[in-house]
PyMOL Python script that loads the backbone (N, CA, C, O; Angstrom):
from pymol import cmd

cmd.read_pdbstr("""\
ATOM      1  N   UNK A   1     -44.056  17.315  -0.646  1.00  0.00           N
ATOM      2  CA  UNK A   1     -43.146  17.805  -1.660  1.00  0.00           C
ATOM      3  C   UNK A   1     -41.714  17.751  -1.104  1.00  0.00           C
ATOM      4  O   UNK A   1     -41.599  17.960   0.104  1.00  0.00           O
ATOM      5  N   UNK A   2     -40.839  17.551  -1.673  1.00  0.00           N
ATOM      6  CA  UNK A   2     -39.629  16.988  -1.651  1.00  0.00           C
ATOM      7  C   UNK A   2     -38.944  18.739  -1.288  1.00  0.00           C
ATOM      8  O   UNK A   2     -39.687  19.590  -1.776  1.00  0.00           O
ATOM      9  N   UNK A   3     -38.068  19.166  -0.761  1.00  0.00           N
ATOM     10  CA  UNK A   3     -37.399  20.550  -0.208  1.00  0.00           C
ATOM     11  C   UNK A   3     -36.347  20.637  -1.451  1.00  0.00           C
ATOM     12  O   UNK A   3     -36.362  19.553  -2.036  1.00  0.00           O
ATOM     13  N   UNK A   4     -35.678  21.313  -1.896  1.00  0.00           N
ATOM     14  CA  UNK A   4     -34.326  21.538  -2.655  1.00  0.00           C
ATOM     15  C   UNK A   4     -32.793  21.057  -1.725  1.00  0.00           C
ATOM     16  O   UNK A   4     -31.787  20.778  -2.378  1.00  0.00           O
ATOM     17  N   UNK A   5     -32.762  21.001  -0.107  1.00  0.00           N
ATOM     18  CA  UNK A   5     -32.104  20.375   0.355  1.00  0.00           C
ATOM     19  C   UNK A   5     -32.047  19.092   0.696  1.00  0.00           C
ATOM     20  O   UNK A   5     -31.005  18.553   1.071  1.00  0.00           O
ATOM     21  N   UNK A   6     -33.037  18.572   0.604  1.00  0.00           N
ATOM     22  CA  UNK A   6     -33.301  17.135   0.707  1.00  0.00           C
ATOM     23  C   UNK A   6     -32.842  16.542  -0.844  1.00  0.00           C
ATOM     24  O   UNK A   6     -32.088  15.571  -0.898  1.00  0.00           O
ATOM     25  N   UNK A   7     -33.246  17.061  -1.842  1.00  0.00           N
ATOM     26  CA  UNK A   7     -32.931  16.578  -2.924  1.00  0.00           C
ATOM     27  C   UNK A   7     -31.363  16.504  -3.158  1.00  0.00           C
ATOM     28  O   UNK A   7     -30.602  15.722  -3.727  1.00  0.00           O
ATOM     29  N   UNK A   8     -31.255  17.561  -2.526  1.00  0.00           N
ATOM     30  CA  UNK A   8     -29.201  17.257  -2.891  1.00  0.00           C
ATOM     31  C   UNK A   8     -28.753  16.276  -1.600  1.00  0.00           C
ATOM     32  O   UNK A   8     -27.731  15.649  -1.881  1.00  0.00           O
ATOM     33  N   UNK A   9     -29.169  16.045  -0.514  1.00  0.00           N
ATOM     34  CA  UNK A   9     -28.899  15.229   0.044  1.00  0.00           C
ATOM     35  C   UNK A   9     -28.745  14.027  -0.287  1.00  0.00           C
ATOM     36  O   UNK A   9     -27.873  13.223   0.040  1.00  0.00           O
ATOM     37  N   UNK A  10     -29.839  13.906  -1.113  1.00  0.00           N
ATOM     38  CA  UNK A  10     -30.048  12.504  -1.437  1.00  0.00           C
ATOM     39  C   UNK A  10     -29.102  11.898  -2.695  1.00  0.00           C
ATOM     40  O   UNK A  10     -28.669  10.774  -2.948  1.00  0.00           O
ATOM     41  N   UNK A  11     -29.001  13.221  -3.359  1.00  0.00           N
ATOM     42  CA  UNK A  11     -28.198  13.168  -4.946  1.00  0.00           C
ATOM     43  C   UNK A  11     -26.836  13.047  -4.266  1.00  0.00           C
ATOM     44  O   UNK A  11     -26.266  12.116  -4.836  1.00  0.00           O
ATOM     45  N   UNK A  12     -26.214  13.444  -3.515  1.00  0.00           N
ATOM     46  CA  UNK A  12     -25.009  13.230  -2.543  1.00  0.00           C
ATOM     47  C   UNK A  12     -24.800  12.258  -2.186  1.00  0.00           C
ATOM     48  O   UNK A  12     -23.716  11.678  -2.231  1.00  0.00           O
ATOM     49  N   UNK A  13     -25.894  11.842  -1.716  1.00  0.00           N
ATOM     50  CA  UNK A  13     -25.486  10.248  -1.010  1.00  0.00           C
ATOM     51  C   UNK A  13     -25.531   9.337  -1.905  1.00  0.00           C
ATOM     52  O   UNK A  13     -24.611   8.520  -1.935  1.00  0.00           O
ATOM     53  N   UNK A  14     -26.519   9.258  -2.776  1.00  0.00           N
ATOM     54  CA  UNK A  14     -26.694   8.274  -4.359  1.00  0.00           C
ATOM     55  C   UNK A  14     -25.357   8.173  -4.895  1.00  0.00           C
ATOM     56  O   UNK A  14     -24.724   7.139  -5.110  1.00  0.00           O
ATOM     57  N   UNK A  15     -25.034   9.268  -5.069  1.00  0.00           N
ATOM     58  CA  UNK A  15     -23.268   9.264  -5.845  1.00  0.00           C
ATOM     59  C   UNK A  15     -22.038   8.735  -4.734  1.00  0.00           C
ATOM     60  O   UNK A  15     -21.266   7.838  -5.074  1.00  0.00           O
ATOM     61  N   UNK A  16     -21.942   9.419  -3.313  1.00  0.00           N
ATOM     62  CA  UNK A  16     -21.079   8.375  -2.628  1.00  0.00           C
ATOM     63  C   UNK A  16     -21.223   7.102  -2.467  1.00  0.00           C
ATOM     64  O   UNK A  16     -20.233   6.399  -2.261  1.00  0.00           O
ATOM     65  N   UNK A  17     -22.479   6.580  -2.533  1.00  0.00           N
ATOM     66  CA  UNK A  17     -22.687   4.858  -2.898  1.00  0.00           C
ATOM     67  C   UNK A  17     -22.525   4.721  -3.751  1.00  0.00           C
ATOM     68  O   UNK A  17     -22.323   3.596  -4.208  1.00  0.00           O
ATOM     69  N   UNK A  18     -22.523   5.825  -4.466  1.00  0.00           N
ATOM     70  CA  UNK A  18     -21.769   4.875  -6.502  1.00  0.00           C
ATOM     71  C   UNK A  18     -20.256   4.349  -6.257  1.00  0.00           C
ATOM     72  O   UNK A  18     -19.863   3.182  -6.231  1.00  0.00           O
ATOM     73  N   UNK A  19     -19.393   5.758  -6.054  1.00  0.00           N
ATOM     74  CA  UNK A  19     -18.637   5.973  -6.035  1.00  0.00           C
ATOM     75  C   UNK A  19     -17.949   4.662  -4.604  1.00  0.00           C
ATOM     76  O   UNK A  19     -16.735   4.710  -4.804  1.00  0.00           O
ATOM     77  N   UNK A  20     -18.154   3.757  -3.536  1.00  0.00           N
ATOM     78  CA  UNK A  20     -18.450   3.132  -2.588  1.00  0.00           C
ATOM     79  C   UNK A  20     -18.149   2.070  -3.449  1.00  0.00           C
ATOM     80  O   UNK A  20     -17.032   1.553  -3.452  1.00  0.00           O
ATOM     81  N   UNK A  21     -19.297   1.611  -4.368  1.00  0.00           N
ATOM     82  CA  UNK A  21     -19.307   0.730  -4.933  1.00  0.00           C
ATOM     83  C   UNK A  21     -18.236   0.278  -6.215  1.00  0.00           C
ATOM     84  O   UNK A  21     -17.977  -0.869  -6.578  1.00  0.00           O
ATOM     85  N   UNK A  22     -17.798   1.348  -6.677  1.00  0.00           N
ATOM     86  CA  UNK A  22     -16.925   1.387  -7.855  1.00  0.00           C
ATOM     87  C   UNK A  22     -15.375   0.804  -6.900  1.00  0.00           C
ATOM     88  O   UNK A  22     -14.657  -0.144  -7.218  1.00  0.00           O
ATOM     89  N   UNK A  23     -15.201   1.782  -5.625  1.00  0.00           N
ATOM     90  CA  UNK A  23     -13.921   1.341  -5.152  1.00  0.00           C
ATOM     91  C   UNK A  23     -13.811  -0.154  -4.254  1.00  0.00           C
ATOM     92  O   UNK A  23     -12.726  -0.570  -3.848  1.00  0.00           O
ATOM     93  N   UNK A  24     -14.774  -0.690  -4.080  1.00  0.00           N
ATOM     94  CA  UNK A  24     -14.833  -2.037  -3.060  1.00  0.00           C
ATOM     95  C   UNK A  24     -13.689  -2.602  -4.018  1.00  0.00           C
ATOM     96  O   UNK A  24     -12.468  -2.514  -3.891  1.00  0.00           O
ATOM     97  N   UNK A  25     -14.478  -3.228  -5.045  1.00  0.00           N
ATOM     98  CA  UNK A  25     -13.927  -4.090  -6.197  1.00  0.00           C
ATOM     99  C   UNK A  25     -12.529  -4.014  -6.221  1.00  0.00           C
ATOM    100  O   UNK A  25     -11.941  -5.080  -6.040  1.00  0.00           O
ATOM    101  N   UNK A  26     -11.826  -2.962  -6.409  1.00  0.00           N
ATOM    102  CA  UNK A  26     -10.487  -2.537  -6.649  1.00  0.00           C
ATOM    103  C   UNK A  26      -9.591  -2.899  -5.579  1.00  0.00           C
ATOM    104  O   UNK A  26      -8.540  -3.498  -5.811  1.00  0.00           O
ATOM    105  N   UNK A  27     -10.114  -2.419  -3.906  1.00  0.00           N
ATOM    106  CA  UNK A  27      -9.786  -2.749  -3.113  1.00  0.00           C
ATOM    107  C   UNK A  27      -9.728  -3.896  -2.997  1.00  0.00           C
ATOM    108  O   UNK A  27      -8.645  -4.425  -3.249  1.00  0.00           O
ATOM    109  N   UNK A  28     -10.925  -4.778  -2.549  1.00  0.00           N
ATOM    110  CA  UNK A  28     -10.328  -6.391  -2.783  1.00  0.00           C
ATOM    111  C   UNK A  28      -9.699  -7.015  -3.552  1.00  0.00           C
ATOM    112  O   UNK A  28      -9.758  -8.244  -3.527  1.00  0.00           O
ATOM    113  N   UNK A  29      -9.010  -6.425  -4.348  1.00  0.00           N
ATOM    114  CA  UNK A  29      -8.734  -6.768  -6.093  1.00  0.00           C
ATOM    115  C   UNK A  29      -6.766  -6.560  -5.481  1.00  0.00           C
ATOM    116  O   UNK A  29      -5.934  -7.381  -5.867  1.00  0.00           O
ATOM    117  N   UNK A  30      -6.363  -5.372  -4.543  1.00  0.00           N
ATOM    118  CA  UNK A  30      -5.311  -5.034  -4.300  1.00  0.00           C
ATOM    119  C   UNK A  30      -4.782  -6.033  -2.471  1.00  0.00           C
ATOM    120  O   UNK A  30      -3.674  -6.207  -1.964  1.00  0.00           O
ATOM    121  N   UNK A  31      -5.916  -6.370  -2.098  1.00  0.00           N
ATOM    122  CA  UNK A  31      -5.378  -7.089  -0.826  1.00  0.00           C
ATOM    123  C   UNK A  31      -5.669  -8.364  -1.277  1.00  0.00           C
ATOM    124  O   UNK A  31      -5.301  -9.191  -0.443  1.00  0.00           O
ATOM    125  N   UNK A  32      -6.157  -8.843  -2.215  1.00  0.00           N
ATOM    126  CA  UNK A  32      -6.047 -10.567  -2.923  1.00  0.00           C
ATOM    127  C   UNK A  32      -4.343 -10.459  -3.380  1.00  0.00           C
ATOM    128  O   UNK A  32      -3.432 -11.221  -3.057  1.00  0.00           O
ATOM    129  N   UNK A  33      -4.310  -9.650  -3.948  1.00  0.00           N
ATOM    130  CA  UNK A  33      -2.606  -9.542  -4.572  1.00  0.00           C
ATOM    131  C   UNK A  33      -1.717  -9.659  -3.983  1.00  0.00           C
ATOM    132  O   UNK A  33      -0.753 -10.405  -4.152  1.00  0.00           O
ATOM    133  N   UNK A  34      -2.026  -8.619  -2.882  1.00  0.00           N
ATOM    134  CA  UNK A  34      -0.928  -8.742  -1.662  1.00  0.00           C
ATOM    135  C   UNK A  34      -0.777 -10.190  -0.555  1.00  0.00           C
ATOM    136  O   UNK A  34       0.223 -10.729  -0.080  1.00  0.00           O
ATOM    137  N   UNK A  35      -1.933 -10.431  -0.449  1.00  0.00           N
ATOM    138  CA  UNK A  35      -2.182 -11.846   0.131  1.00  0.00           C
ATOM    139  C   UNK A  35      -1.076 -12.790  -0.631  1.00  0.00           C
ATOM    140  O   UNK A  35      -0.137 -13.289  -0.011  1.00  0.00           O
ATOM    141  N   UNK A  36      -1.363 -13.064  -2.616  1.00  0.00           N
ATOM    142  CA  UNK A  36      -0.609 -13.808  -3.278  1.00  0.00           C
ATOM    143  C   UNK A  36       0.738 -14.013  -3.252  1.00  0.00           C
ATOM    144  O   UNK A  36       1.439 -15.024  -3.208  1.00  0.00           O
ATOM    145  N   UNK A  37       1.066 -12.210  -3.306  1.00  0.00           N
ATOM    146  CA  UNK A  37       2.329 -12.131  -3.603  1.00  0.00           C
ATOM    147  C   UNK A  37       3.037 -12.719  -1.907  1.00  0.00           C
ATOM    148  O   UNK A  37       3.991 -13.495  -1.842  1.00  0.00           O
ATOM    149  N   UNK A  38       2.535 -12.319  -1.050  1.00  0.00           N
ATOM    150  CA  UNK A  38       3.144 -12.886   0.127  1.00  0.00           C
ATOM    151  C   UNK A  38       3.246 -14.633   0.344  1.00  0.00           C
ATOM    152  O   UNK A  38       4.157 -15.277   0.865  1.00  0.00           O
ATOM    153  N   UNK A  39       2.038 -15.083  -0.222  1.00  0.00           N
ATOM    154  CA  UNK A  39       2.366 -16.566   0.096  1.00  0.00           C
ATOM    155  C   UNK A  39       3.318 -17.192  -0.639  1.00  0.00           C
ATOM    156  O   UNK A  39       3.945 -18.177  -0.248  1.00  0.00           O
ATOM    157  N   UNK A  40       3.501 -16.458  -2.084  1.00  0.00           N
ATOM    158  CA  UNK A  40       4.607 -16.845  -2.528  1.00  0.00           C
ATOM    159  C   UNK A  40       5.774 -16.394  -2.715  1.00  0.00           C
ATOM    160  O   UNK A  40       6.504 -16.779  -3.628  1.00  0.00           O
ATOM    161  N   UNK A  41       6.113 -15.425  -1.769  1.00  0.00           N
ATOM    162  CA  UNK A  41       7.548 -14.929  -1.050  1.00  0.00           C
ATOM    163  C   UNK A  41       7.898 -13.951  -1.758  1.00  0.00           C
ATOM    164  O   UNK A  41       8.966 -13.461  -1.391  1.00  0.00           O
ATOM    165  N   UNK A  42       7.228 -13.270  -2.987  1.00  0.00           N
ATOM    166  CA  UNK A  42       7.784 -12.165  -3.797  1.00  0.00           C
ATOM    167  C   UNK A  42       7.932 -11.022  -3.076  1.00  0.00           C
ATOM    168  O   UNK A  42       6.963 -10.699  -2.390  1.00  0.00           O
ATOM    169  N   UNK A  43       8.654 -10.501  -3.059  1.00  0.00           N
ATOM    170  CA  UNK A  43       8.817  -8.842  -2.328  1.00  0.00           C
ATOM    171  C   UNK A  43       7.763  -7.754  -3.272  1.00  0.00           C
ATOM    172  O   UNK A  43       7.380  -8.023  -4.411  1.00  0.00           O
ATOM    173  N   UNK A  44       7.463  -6.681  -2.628  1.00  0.00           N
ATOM    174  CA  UNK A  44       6.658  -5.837  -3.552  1.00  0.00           C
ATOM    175  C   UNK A  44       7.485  -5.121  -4.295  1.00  0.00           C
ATOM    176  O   UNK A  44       8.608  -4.657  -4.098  1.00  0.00           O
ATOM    177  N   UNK A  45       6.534  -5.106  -5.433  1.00  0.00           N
ATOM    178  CA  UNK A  45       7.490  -3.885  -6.614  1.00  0.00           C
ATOM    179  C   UNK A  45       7.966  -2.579  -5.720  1.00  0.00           C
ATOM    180  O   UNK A  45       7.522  -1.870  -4.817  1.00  0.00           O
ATOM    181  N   UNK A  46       9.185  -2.711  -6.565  1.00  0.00           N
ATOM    182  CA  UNK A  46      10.286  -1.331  -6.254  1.00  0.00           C
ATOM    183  C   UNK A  46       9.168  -0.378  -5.999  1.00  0.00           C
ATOM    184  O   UNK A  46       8.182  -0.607  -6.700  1.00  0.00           O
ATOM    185  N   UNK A  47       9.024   0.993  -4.885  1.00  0.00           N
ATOM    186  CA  UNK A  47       8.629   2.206  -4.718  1.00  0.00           C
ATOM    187  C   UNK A  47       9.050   3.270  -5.629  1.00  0.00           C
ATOM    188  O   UNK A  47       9.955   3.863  -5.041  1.00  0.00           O
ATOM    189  N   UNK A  48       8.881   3.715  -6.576  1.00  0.00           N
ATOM    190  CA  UNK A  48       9.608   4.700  -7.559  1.00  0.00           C
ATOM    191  C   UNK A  48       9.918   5.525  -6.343  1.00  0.00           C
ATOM    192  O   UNK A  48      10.954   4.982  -5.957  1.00  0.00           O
ATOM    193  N   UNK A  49       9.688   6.415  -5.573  1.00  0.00           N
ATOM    194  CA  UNK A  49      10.059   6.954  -4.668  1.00  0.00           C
ATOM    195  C   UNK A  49      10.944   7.073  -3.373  1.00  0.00           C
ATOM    196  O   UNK A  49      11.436   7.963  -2.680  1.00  0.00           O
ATOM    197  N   UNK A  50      10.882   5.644  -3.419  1.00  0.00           N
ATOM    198  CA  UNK A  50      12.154   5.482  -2.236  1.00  0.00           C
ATOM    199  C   UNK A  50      13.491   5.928  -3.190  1.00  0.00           C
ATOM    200  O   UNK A  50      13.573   6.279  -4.368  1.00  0.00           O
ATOM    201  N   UNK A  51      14.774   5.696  -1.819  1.00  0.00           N
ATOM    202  CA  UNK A  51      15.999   6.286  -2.271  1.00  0.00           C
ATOM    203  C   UNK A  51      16.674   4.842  -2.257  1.00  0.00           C
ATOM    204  O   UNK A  51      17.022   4.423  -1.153  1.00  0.00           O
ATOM    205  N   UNK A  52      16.870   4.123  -3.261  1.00  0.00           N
ATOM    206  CA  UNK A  52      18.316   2.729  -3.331  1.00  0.00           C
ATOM    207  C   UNK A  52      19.232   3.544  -3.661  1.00  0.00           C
ATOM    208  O   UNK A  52      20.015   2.964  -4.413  1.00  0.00           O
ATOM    209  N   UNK A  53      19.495   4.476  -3.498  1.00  0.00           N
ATOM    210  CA  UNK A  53      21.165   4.836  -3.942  1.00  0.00           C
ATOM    211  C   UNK A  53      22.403   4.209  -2.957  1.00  0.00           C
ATOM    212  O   UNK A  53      22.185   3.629  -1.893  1.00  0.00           O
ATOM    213  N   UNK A  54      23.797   4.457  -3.562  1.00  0.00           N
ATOM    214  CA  UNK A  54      24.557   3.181  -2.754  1.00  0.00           C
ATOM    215  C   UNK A  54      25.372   4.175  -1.984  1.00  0.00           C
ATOM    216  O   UNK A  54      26.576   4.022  -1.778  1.00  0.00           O
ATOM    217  N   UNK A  55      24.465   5.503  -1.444  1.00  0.00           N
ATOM    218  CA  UNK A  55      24.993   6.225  -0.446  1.00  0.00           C
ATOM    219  C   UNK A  55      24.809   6.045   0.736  1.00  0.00           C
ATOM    220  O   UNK A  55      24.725   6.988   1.523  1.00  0.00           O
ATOM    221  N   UNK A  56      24.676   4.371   1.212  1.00  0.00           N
ATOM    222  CA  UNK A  56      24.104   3.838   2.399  1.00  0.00           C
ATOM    223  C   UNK A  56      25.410   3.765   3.685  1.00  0.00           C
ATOM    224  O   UNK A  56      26.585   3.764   3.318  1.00  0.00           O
ATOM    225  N   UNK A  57      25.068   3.707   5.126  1.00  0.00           N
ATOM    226  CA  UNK A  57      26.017   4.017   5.932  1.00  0.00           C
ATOM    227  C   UNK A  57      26.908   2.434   5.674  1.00  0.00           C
ATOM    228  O   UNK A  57      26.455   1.428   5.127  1.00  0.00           O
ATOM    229  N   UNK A  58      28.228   2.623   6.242  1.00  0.00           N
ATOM    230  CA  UNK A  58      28.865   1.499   6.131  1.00  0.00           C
ATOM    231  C   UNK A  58      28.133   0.748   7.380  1.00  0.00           C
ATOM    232  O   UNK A  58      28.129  -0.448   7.091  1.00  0.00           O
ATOM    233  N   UNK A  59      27.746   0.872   8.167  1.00  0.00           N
ATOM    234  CA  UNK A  59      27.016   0.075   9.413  1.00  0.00           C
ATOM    235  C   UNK A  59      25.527  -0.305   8.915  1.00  0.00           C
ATOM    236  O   UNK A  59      24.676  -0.523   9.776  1.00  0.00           O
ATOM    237  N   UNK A  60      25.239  -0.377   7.739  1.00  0.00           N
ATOM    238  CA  UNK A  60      24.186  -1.095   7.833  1.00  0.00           C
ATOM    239  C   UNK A  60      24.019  -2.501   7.396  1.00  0.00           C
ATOM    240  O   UNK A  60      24.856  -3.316   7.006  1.00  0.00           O
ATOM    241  N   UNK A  61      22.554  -2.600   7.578  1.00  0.00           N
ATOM    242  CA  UNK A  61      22.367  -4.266   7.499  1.00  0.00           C
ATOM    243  C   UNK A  61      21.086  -5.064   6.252  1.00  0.00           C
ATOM    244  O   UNK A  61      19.866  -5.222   6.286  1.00  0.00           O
ATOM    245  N   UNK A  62      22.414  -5.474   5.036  1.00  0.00           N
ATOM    246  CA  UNK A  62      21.277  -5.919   4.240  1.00  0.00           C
ATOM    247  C   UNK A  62      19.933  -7.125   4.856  1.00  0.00           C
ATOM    248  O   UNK A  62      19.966  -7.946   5.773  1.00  0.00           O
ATOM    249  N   UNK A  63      18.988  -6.802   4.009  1.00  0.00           N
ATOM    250  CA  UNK A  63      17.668  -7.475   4.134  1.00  0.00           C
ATOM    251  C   UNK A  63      18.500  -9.035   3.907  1.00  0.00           C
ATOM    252  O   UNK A  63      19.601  -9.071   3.358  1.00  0.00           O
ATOM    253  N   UNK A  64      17.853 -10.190   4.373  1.00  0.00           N
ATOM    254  CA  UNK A  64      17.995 -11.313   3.797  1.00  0.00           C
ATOM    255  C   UNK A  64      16.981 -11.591   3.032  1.00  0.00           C
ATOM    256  O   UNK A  64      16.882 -12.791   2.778  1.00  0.00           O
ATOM    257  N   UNK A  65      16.093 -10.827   2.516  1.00  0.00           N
ATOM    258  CA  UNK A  65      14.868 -11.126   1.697  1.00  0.00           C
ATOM    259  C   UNK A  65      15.175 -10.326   0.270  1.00  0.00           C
ATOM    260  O   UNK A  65      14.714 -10.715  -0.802  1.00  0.00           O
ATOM    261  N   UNK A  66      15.940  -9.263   0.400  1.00  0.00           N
ATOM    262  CA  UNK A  66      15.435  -8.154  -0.855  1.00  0.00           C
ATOM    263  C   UNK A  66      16.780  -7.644  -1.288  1.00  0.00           C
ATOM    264  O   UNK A  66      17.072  -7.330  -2.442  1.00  0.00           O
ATOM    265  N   UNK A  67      17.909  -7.576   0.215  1.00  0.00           N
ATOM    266  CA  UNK A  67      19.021  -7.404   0.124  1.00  0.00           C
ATOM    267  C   UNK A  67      19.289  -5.866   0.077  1.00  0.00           C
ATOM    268  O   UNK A  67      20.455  -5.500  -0.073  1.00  0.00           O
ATOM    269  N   UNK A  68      18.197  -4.851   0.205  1.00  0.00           N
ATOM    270  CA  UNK A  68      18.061  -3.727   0.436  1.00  0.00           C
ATOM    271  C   UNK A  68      18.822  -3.175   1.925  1.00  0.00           C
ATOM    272  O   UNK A  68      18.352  -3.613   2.975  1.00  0.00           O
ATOM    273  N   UNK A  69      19.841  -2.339   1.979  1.00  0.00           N
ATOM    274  CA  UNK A  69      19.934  -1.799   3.038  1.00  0.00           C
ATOM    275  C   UNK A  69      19.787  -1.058   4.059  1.00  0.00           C
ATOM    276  O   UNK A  69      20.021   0.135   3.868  1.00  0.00           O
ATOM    277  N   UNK A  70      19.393  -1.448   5.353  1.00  0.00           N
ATOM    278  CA  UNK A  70      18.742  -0.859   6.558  1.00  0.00           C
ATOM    279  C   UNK A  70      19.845  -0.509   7.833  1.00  0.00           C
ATOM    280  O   UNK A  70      20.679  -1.217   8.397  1.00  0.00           O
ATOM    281  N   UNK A  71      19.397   1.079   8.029  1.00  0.00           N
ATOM    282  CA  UNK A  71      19.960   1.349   9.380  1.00  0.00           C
ATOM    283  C   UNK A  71      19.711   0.172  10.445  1.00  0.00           C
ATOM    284  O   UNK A  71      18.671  -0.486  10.482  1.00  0.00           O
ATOM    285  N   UNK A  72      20.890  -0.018  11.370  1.00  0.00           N
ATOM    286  CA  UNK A  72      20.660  -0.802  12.173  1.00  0.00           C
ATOM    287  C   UNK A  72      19.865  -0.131  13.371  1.00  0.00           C
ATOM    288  O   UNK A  72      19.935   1.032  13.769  1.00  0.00           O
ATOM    289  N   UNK A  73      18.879  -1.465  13.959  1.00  0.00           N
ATOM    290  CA  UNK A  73      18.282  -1.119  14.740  1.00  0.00           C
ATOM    291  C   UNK A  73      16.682  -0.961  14.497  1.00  0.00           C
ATOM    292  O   UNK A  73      15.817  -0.663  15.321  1.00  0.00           O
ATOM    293  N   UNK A  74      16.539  -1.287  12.945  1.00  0.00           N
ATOM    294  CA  UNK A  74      15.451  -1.371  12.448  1.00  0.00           C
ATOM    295  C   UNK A  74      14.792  -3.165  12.438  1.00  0.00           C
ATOM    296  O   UNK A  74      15.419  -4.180  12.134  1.00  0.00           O
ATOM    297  N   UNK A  75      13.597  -3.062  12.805  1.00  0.00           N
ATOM    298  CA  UNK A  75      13.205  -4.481  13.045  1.00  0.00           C
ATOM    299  C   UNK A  75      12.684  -5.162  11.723  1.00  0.00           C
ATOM    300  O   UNK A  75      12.761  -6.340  11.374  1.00  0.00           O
ATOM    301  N   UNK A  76      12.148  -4.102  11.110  1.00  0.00           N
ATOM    302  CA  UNK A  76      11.456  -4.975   9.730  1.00  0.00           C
ATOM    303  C   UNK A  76      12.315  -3.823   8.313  1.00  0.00           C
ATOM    304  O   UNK A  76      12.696  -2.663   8.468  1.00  0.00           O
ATOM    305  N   UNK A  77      12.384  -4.574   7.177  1.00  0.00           N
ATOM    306  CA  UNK A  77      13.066  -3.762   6.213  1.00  0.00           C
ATOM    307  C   UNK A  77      12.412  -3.101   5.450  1.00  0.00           C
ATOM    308  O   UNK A  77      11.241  -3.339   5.156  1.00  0.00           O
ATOM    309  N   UNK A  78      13.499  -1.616   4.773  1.00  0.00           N
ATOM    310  CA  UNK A  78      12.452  -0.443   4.307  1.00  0.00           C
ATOM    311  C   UNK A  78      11.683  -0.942   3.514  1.00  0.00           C
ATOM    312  O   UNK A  78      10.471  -0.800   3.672  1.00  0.00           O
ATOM    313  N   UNK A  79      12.193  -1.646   2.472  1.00  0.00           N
ATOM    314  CA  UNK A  79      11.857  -1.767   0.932  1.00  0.00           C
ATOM    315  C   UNK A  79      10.148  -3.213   0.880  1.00  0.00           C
ATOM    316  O   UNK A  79       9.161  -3.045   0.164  1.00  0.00           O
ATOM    317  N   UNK A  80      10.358  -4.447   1.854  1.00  0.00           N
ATOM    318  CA  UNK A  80       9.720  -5.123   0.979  1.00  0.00           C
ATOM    319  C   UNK A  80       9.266  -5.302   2.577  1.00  0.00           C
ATOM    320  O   UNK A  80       9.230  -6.508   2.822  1.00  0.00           O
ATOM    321  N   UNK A  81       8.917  -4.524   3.714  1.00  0.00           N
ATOM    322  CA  UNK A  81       8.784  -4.678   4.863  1.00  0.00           C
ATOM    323  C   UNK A  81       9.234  -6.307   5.703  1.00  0.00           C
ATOM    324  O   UNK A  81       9.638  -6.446   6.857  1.00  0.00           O
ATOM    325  N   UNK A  82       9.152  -6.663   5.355  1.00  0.00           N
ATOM    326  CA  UNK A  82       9.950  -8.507   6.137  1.00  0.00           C
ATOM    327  C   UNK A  82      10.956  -7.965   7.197  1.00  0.00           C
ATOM    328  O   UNK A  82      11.876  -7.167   7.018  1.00  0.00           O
ATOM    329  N   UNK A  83      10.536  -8.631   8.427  1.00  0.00           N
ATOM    330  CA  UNK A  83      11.400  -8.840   9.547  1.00  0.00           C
ATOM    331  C   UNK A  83      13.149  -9.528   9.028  1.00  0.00           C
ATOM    332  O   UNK A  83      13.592 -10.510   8.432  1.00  0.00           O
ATOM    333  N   UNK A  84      13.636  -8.376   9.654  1.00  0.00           N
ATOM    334  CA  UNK A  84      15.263  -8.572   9.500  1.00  0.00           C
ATOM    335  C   UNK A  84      15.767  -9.621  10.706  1.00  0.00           C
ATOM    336  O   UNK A  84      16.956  -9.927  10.801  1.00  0.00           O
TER     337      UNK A  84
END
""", "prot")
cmd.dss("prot")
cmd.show_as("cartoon", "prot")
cmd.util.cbc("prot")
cmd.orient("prot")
């Protein structure tokens, strides 16, 4: 006979393999994109969250990719990550 803890064990694990299975798809679905968008040089969509305001220091250094501005001293840029 099956215990009452074994049964939720199992009902636990049944649903994190659902749930496993529902997110693979999506995931490969978001690093195919990113793969695309990189081979063909697009920068990633704007971050609603970052700050572009044009309260940037006079010493910094636009991206040559995005044209976004970076403190100097930074190796790759905020916005679309690409080496400066």
């Amino acid at each position: 006979m099956i215990e009452p803890g074994q049964l939720y064990l199992l009902a636990v694990t049944v649903l994190l393999l659902a749930a496993l299975a529902a997110a693979v798809p999506v995931l490969v679905g978001i690093v195919r994109e990113g793969r695309q968008r990189r081979r063909r040089g697009q920068p990633r969509p704007p971050d609603p969250q970052s700050d572009d305001s044009d309260d940037s220091p006079a010493d910094s250094h636009p991206c040559p990719h995005c044209g976004t501005s970076n403190e100097p001293g930074f190796t790759y840029c905020r916005h679309c990550l690409e080496p400066l």
